[in-house]
DSSP file (Angstrom, degrees, kcal/mol; ACC not computed):
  #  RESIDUE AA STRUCTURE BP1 BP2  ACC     N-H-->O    O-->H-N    N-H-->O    O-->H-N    TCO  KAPPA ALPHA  PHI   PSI    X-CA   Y-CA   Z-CA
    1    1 A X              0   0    0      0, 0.0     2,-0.5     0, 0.0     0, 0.0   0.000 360.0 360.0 360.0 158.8    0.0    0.0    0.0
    2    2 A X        -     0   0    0      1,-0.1     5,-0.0     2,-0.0     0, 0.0  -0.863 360.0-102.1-130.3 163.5    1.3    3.1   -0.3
    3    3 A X     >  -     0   0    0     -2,-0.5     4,-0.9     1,-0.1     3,-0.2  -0.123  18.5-139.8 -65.6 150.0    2.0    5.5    2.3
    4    4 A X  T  4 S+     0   0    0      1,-0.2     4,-0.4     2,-0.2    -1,-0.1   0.446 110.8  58.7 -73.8   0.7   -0.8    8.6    2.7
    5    5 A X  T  > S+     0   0    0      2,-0.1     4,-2.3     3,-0.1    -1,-0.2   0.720  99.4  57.7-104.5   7.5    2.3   10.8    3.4
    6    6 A X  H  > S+     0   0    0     -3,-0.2     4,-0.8     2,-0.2    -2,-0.2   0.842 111.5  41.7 -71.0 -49.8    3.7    9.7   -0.3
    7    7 A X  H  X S+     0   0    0     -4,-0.9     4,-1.4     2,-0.2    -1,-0.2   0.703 107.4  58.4 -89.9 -11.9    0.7   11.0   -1.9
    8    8 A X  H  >>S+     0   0    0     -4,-0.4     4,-2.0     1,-0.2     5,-1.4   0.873 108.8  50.5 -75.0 -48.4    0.5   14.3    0.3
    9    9 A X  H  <5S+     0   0    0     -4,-2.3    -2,-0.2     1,-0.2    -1,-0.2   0.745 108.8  50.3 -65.3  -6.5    4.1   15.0   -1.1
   10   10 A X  H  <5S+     0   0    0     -4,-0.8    -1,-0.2     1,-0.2    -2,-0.2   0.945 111.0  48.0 -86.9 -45.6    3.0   14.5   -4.5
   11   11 A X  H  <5S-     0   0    0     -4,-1.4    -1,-0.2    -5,-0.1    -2,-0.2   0.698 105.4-128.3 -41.0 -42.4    0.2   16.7   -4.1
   12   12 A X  T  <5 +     0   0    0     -4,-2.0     2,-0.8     1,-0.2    -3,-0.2   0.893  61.6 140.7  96.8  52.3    2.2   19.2   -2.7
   13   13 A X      < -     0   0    0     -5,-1.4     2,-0.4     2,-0.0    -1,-0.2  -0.841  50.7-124.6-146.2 115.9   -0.2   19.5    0.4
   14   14 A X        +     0   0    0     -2,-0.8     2,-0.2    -3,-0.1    -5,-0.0  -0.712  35.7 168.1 -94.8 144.1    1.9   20.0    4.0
   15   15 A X        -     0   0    0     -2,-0.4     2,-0.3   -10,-0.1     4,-0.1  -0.963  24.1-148.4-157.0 141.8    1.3   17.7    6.6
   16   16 A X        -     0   0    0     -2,-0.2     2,-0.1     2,-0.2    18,-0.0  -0.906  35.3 -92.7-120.1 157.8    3.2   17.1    9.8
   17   17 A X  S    S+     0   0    0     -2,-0.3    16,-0.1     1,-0.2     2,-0.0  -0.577  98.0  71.4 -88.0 173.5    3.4   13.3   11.5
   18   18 A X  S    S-     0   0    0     14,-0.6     2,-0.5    -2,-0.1    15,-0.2   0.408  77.2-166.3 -56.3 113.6    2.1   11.8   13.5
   19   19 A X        +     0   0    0     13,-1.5     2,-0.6    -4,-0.1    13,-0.4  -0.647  11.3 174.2 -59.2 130.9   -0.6   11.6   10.8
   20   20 A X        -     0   0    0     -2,-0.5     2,-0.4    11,-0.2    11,-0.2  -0.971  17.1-162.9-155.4 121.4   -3.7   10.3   12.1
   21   21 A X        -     0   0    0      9,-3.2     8,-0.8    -2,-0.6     9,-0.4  -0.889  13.7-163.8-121.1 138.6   -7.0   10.2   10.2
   22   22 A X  B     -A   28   0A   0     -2,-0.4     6,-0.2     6,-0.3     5,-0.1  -0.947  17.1-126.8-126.7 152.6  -10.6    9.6   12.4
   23   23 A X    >   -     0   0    0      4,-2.7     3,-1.1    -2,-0.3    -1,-0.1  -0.092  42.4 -90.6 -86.4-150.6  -13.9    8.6   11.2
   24   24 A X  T 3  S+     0   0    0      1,-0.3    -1,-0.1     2,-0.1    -2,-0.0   0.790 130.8  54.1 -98.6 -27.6  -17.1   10.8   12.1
   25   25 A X  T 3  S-     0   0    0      2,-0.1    -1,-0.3     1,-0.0    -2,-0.0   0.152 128.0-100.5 -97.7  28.1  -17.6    8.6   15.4
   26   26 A X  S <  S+     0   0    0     -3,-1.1    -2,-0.1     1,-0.2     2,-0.1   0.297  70.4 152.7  79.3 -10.6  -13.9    9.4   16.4
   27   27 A X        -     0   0    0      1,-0.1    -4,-2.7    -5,-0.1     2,-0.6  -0.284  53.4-121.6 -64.8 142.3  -12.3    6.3   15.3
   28   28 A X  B     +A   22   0A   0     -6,-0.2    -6,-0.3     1,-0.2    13,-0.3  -0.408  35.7 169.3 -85.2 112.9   -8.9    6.2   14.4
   29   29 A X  S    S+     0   0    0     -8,-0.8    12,-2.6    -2,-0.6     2,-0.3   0.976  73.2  18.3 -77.2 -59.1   -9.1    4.6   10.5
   30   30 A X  E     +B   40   0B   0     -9,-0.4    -9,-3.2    10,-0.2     2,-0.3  -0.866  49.4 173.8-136.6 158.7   -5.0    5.7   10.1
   31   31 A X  E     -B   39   0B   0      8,-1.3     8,-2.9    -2,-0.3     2,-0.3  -0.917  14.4-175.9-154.4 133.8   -1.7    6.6   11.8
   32   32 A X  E     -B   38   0B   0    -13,-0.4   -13,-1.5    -2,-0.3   -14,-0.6  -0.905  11.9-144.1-139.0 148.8    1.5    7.0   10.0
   33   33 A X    >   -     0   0    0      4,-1.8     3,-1.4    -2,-0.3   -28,-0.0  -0.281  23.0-116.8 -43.0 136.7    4.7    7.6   11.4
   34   34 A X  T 3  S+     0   0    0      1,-0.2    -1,-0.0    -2,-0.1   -17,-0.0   0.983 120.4  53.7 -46.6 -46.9    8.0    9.6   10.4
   35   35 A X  T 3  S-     0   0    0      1,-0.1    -1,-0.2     2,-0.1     0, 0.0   0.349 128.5-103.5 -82.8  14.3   10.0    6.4   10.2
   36   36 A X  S <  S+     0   0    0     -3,-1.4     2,-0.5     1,-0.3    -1,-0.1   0.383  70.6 146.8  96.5  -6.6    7.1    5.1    7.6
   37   37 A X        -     0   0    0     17,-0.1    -4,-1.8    19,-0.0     2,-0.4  -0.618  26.3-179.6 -75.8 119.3    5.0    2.6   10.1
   38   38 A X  E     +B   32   0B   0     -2,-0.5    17,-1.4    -6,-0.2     2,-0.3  -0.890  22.4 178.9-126.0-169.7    1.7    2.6    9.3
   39   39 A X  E     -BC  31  54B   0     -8,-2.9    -8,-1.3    -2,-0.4     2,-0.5  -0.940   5.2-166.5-147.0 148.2   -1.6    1.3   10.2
   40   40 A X  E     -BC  30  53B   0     13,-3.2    13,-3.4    -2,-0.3     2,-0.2  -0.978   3.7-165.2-140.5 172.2   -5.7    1.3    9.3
   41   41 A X  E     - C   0  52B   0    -12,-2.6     2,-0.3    -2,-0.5    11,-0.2  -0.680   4.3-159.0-111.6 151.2   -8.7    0.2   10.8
   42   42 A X  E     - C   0  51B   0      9,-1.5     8,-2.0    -2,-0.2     9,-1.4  -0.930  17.2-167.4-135.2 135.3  -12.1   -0.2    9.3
   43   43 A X  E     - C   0  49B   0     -2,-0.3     6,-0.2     6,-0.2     2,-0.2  -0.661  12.7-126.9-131.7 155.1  -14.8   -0.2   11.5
   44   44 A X  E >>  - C   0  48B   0      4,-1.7     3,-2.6    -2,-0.3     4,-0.7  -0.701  48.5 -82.5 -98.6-178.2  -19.0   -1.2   11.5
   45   45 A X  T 34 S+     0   0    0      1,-0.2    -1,-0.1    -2,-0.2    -2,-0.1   0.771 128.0  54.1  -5.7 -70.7  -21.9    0.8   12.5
   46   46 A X  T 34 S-     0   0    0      1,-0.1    -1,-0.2     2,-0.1    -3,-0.0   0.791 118.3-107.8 -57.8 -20.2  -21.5    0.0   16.3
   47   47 A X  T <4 S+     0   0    0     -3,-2.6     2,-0.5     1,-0.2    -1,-0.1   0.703  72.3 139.2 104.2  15.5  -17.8    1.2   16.2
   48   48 A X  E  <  -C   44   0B   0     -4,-0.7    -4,-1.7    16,-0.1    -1,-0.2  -0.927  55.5-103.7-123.2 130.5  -16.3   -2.0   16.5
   49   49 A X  E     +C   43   0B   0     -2,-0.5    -6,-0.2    -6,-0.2     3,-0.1  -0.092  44.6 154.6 -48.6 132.5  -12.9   -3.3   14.4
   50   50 A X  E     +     0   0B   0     -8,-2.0    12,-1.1     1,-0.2     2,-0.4  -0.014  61.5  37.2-103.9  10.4  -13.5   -5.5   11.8
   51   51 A X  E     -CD  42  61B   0     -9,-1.4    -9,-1.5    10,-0.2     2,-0.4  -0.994  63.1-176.3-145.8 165.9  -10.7   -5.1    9.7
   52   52 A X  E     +C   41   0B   0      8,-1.1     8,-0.4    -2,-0.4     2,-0.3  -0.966  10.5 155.8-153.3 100.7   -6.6   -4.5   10.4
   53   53 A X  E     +C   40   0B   0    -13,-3.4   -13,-3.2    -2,-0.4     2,-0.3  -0.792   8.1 177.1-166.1 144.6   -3.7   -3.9    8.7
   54   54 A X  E >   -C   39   0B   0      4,-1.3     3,-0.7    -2,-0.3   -15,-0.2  -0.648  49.7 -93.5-129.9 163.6    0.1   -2.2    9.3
   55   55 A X  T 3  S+     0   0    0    -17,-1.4   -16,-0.1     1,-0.3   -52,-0.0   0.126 114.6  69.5 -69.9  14.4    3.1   -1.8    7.3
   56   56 A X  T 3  S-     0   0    0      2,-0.2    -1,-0.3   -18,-0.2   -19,-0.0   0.221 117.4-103.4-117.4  21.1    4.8   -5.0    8.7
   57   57 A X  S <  S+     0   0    0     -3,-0.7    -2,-0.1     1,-0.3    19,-0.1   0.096  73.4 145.1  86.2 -11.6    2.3   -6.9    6.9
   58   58 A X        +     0   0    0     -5,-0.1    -4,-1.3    17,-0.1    -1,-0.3  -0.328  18.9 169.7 -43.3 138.9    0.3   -7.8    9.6
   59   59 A X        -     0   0    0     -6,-0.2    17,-0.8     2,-0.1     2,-0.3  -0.835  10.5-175.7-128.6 162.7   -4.3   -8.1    8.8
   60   60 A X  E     - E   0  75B   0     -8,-0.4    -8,-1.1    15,-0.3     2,-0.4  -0.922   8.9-160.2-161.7 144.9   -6.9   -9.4   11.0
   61   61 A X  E     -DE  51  74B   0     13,-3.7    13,-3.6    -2,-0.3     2,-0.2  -0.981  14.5-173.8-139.8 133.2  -10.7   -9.6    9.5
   62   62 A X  E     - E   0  73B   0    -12,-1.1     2,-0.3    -2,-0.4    11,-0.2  -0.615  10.8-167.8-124.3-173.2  -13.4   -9.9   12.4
   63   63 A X  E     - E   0  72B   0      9,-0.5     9,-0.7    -2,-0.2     8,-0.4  -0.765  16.4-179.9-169.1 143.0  -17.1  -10.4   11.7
   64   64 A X  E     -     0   0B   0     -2,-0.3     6,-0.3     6,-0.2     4,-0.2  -0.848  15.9-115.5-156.3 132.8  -19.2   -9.8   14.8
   65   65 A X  E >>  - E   0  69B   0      4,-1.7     3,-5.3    -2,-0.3     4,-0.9  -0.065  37.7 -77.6 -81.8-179.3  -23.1  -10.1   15.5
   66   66 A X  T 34 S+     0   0    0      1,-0.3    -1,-0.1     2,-0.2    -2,-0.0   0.499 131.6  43.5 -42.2 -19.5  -26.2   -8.2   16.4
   67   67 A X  T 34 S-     0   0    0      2,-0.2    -1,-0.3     0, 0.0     3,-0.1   0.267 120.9-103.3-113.3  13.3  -25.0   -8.2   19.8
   68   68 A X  T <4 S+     0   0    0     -3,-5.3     2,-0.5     1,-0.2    -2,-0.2   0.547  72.3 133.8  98.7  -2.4  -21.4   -7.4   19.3
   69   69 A X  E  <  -E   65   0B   0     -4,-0.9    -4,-1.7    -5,-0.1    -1,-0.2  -0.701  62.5-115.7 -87.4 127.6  -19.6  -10.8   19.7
   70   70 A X  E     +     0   0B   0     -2,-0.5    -6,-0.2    -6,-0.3     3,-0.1  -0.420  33.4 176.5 -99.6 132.3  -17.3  -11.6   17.4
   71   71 A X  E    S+     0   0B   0     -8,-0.4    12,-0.5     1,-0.2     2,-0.3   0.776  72.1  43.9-102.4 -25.2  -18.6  -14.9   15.3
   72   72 A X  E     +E   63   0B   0     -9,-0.7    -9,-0.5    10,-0.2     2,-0.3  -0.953  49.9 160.8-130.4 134.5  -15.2  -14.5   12.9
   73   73 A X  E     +EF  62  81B   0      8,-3.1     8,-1.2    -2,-0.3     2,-0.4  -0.978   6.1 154.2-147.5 144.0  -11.8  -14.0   13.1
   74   74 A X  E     +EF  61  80B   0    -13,-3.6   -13,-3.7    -2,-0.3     2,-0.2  -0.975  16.8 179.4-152.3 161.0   -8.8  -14.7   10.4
   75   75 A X  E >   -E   60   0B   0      4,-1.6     3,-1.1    -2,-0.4   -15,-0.3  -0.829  48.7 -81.7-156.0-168.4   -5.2  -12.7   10.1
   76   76 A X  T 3  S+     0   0    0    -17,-0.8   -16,-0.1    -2,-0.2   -18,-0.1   0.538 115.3  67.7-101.4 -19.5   -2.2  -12.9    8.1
   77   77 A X  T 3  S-     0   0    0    -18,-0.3    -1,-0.2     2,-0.2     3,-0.1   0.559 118.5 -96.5 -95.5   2.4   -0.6  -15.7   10.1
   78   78 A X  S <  S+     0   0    0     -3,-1.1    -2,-0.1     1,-0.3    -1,-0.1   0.092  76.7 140.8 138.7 -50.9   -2.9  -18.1    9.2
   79   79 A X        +     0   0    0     -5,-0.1    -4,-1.6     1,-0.0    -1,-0.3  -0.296  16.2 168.8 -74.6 123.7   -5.4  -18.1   12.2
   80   80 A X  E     +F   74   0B   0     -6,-0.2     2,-0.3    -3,-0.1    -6,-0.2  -0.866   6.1 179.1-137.8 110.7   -8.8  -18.4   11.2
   81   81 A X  E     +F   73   0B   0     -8,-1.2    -8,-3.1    -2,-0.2   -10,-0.0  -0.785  52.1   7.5-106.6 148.1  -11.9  -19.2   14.1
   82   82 A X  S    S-     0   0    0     -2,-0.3     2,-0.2   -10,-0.2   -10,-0.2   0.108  92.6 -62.1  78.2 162.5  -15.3  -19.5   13.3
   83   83 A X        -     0   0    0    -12,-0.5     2,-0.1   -11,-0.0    -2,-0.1  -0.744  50.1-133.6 -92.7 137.9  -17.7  -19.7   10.0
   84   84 A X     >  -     0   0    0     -2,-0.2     4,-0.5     1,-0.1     3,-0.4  -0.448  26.1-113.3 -71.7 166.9  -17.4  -16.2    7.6
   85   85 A X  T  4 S+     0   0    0      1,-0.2    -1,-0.1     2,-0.2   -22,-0.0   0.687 111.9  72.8 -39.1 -37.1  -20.8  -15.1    6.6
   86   86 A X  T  4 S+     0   0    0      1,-0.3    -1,-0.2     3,-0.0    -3,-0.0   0.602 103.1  41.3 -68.0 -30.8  -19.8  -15.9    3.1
   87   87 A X  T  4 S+     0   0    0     -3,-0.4    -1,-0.3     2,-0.1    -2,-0.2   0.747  81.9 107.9-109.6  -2.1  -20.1  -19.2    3.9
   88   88 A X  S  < S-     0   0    0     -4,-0.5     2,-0.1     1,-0.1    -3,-0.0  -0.332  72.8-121.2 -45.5 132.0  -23.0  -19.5    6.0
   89   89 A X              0   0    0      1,-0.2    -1,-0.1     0, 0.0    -2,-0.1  -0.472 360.0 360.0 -82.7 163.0  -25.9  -21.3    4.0
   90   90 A X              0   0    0     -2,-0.1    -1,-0.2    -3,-0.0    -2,-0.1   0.660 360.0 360.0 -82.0 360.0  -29.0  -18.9    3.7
């Protein structure tokens, strides 16, 4: 992915780090660093992580239900607990 402070210089648009992006209910979507580290978040409705991923390669995808409980989880390392939605039969 390439960094948001890559495309700020291109733009020509000044920006100082930490850079740090929030959604409209304060959550942090992205952080980058001076030294390049970064990370974003994506989040549902309620405000709660389902999705993960940083500049060391790290991801995590969560699925979670009507009451907040996480029914799915998978990440870069392999680890996957639980049925996705996608496979649930209707």
């Amino acid at each position: 992915m390439k960094r948001l402070s890559e495309t700020l210089k291109e733009l020509g648009i000044g920006f100082s780090f930490p850079i740090i992006i929030k959604d409209a209910n304060g959550n942090e979507t992205y952080y980058e660093d001076r030294d390049g580290y970064w990370s974003k978040c994506e989040y549902d409705a309620n405000g709660k992580e389902t999705y993960y991923e940083n500049s060391d390669g790290y991801w995590c995808r969560l699925e979670r239900d009507a009451e907040g409980y996480r029914t799915y989880f998978e990440n870069s390392d392999g680890v996957k607990r639980g049925i996705p939605r996608s496979a649930k039969a209707c």
